[in-house]
N, C-alpha and C positions, 0 to 999 in steps of 0.2 A: 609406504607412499599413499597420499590422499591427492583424489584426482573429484577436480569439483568442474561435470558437466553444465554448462548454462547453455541456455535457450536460444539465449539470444547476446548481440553486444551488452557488453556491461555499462556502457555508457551511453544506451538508449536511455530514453526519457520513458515516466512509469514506476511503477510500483515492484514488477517483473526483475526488472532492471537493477533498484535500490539494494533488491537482497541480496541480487550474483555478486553484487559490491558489495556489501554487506559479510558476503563469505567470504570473499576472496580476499578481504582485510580480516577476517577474523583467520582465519587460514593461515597468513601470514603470521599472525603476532604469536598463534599456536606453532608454527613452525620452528621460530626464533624460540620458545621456550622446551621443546622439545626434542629439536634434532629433527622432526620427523616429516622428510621433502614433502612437497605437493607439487601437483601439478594443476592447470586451468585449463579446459578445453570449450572454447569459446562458441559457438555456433553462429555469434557474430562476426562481425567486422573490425579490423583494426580500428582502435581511435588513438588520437596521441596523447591523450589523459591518463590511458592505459598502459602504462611503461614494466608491468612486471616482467621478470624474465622468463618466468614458469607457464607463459600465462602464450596458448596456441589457438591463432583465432581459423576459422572455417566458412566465411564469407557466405552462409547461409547453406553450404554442403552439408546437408544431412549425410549422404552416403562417404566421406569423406569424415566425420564427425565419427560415424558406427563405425568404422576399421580403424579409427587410432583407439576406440574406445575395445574393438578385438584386438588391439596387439597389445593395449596393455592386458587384457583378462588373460594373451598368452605367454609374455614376457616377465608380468611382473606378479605373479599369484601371492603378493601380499600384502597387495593393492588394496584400498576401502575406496569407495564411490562416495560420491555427493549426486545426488541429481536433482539438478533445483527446481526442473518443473516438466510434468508431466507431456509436456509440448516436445519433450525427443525424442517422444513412442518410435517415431518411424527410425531415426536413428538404433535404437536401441533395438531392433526389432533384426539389426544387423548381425547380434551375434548369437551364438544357435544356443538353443535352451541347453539349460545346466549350470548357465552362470553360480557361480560359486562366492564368487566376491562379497563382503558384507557391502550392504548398500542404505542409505537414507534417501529415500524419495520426499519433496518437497510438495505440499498443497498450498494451492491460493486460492481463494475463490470461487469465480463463475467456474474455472475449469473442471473443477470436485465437485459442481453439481446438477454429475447428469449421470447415467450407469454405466461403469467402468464395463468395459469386452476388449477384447483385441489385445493388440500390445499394452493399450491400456493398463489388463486386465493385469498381462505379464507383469511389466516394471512394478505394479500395484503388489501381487504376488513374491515378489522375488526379492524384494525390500524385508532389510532386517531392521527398519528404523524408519514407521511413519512419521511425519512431520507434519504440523497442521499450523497456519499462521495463526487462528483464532480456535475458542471453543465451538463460536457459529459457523465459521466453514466445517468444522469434523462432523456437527452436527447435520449440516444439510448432506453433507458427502455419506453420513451413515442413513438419512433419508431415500435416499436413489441407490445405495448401496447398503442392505443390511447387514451384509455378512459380510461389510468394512471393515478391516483389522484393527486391532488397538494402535493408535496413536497418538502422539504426546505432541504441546503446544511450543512452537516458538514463534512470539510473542516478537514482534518487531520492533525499528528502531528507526534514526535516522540520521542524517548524513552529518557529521563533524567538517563541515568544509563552507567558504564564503563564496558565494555566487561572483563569476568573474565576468558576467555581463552588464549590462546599462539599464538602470532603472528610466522607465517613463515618465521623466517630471512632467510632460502635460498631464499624463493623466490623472498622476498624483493631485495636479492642481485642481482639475476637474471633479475629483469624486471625493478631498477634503479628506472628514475625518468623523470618528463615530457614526460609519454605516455599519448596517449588514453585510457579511460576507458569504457567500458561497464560493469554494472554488473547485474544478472537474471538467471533463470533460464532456460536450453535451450528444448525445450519441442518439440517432433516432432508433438502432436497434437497444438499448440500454436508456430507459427513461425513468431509472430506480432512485437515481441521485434527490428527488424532490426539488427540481426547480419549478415544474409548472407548481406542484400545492406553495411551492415559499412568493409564487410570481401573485398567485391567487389569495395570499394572505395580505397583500401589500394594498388592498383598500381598506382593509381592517383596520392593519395599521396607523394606515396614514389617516382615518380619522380622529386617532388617539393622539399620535404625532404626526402630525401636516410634514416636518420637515426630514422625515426619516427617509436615509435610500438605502437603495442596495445595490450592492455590488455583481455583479454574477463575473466571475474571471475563468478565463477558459476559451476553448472556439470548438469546434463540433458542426456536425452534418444537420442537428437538431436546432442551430442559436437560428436559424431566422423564423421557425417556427414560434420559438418562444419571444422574438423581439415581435411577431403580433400579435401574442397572446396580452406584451403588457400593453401594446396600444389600443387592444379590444378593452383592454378590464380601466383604462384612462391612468396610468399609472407608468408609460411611459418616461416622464419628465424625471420620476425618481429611482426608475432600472436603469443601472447602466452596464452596457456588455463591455467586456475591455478585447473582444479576440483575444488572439493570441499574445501572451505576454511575457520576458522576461522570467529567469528564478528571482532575479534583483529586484525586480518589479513585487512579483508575486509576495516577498516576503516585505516588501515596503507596504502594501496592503494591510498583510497579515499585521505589523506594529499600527499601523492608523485606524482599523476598525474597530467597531463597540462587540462584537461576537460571531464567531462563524456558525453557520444554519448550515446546516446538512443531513436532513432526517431524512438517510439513504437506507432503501431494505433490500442492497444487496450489493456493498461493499464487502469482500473476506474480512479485513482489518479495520483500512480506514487511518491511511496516513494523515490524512488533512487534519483531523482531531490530536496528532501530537504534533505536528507544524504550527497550530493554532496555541497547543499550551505553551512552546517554546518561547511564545510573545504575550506570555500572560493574558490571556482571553480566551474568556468563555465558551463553551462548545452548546449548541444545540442541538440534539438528535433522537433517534429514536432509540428506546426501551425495548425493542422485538429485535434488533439490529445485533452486528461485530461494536456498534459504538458502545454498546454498557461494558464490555471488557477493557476500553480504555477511558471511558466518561463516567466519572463516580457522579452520580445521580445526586447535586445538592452540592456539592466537591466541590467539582469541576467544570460545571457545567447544569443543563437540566436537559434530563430525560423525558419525553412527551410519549403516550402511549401509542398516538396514531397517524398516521403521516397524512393529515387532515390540514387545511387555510386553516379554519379555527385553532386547531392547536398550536400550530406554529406561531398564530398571531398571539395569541397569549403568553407564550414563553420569551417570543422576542417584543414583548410591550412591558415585561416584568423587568429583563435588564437593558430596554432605551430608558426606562423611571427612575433607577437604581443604582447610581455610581458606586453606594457603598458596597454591594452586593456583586456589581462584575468585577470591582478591583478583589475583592473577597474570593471570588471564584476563580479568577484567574491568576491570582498568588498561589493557592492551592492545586490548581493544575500545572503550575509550573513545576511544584515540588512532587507532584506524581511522576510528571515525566522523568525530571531526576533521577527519584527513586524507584524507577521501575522499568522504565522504557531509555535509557539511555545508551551511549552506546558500550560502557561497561557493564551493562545490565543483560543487555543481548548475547554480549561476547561470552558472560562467562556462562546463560544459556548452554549457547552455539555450540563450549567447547567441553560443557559437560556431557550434550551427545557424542561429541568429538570419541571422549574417552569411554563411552558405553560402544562405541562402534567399534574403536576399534579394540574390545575385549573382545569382542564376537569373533576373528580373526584368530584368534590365540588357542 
């Protein structure tokens, strides 16, 4: 039995979210080729997207969560874990040490980096199978953590499915076609993303090209901070905020823009860079960042070294000049994503730990 604990609903919106899906369909397709049952134990909430049958939700009972997660350590002792993110310490923290079960613990991110204690420490500990979304979170994670155990990279993916909500033709009509793109969310505690340096690049640019905009898609606690940063810098007229939008929206964007800008220095991954290759277009980011593991530097995209207005203006004034040069980059990122980040590329990942875990059991 393989029993994969999530965090949270699997059909929350998020990055968090993407993976529990992510597994709970690789799980499945490993199932059907092996024999070998699973189970889901949800910390979310029911959705009716969510039809699996294996699949037990917990409407946010942590302590309701750690006793199905002790009866299976006492029912089924040849049970293997999943745990997809370190956010069920408190959960976990329900069954008494000793655990015996093999287990893969999941990293993402901000959460990997700060110094594991506590239950933390435990699940950290008691994991036969770290898992790191990038080389850059294992890194920061063994930053704040030196004596972080070895861990191996899965490399993410994305969704195989067509958005079933209503794209915004006004907006569409309003923001055209060969902008800038950013897209995120804008967080006053989390100002990593680089919108105020892409906001402060936008007189640079627009003295090169008058007619260049940008997009910023997204809503946050932070957008009205930055909508008067562009009317301080007079560049207003060519930022446009979209709030909150649509997936249908979102990827209507993604096909109508000249490159997505996101020199963020503290994304784990960085989905937006393979959402952007999927529609043939350019990435710009940074070279210190989780983006050089999915942005081949010249590829895919360009790599800048510093999350500086000047650089960004230079990398996004190289392809507004350039049609040969982003249809060039963004053919080439599209065949990376294929070849690398797809969702058979993931899976067969996913289930090469699958089968190192569960040797550890034997």
């Amino acid at each position: 039995m393989i029993v994969h604990v999530s965090t949270g609903s699997s059909y929350d919106a998020g990055g968090v979210a993407l993976v529990s899906r992510l597994i709970n369909r690789s799980l499945a397709d490993y199932s059907e080729k092996t024999d070998i049952p699973y189970r889901i134990l949800d910390l979310g909430a029911p959705h009716p997207h969510l039809t699996d049958p294996n699949a037990v939700f917990f409407s946010g009972n942590k302590v309701g969560l750690g006793l199905a997660m002790y009866r299976w350590h006492l029912t089924r002792p040849d049970s293997v874990f999943i745990l997809s993110h370190i956010g069920i310490s408190r959960a976990y923290g329900l069954i008494p040490s000793g655990w015996q079960h093999p287990s893969a613990l999941i990293f993402y991110g901000i959460d990997a980096w700060k110094k594991m204690t506590g239950l933390r420490r435990r699940m950290l500990n008691d994991a036969q199978l770290v898992l790191s979304i990038s080389e850059f979170t294992l890194d920061r994670a063994r930053h704040f953590n030196p004596d972080f155990p070895d861990a191996k990279i899965l490399h993410l993916s994305l969704e195989e499915r067509a958005p079933t909500d209503e794209v915004d033709l006004a907006l569409l009509e309003q923001v055209g076609k060969d902008f800038l793109l950013i897209v995120g969310r804008m967080a006053a505690s989390q100002q990593h993303k680089g919108h105020d340096q892409l906001i402060e690049a936008m007189p640079i640019i627009l003295r090169q090209c008058p007619q260049a905009r940008l997009v910023i898609a997204g809503k946050g606690d932070d957008m009205a901070r930055l909508q008067e940063k562009a009317i301080s810098l007079n560049v207003a007229e060519n930022v446009i905020f979209t709030g909150f939008i649509s997936e249908a929206t979102r990827d209507a964007l993604y096909n109508r823009c000249r490159a997505l800008v996101m020199p963020s220095t503290g994304d784990g991954f960085g989905l937006v860079y393979l959402e952007a290759m999927t529609y043939k277009k350019p990435c710009i980011a940074l070279k210190n960042g989780s983006a050089r593991e999915v942005v081949v530097d010249g590829e895919a995209g360009i790599l800048i070294d510093e999350q500086s207005a000047e650089a960004i203006a230079e990398a996004a004034l190289t392809l507004l000049k350039d049609d040969a040069l982003c249809q060039r980059l963004g053919e080439a990122g599209y065949q990376r994503y294929h070849n690398t980040f797809s969702w058979p590329m993931f899976n067969a990942r996913f289930q090469g730990y699958l089968d190192e875990l569960l040797s550890a059991r034997r």
